[in-house]
C-alpha atoms as one frame of an Amber mdcrd trajectory, in Angstrom:
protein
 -12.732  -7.951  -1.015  -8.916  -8.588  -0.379  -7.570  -6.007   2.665  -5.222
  -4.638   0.420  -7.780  -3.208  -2.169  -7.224   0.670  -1.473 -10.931   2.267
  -2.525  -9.106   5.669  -2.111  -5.510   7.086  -2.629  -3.190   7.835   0.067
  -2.895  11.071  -1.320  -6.843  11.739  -1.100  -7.416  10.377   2.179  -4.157
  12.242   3.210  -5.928  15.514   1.763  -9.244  15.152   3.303  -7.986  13.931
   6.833  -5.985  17.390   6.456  -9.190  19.651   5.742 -11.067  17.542   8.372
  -8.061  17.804  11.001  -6.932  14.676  11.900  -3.855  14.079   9.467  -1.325
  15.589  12.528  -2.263  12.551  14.758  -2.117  10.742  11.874   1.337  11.411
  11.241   1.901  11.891  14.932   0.935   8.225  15.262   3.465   7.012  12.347
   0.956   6.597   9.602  -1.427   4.446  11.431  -4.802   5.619  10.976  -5.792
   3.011  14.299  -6.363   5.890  16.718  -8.819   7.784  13.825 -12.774   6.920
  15.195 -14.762   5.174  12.670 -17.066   8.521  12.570 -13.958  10.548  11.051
 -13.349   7.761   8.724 -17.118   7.586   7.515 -16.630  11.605   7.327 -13.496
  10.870   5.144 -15.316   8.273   2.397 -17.873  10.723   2.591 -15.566  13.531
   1.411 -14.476  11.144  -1.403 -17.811  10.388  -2.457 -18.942  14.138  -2.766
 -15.708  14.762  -4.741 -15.655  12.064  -6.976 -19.734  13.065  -7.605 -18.440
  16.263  -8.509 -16.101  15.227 -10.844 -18.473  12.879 -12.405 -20.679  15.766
 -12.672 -18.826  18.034 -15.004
């Protein structure tokens, strides 16, 4: 899979990384998501997995 693929939108992951806290460093850090641990990024895909379930759902 090329690096560039994006699996979820900016605007999602921006959303979720809001509800789960982390979007100030985030931005704090000029966009780069380097300083985000990998267990808030699984915690973020598996945000967008329960959403996108729910959506499927209805």
């Amino acid at each position: 899979m090329s690096k560039n693929t994006k699996l979820i939108s900016n605007n999602l992951r921006e959303e979720i990384a809001r509800e789960l806290g982390v979007y100030d460093q985030v931005k704090q850090d000029g966009g780069s998501w380097g300083n985000v641990s990998s267990k808030t990024c699984g915690n973020i895909v598996s945000k967008a997995i329960e959403i996108a379930n729910r959506a499927v759902e209805k």
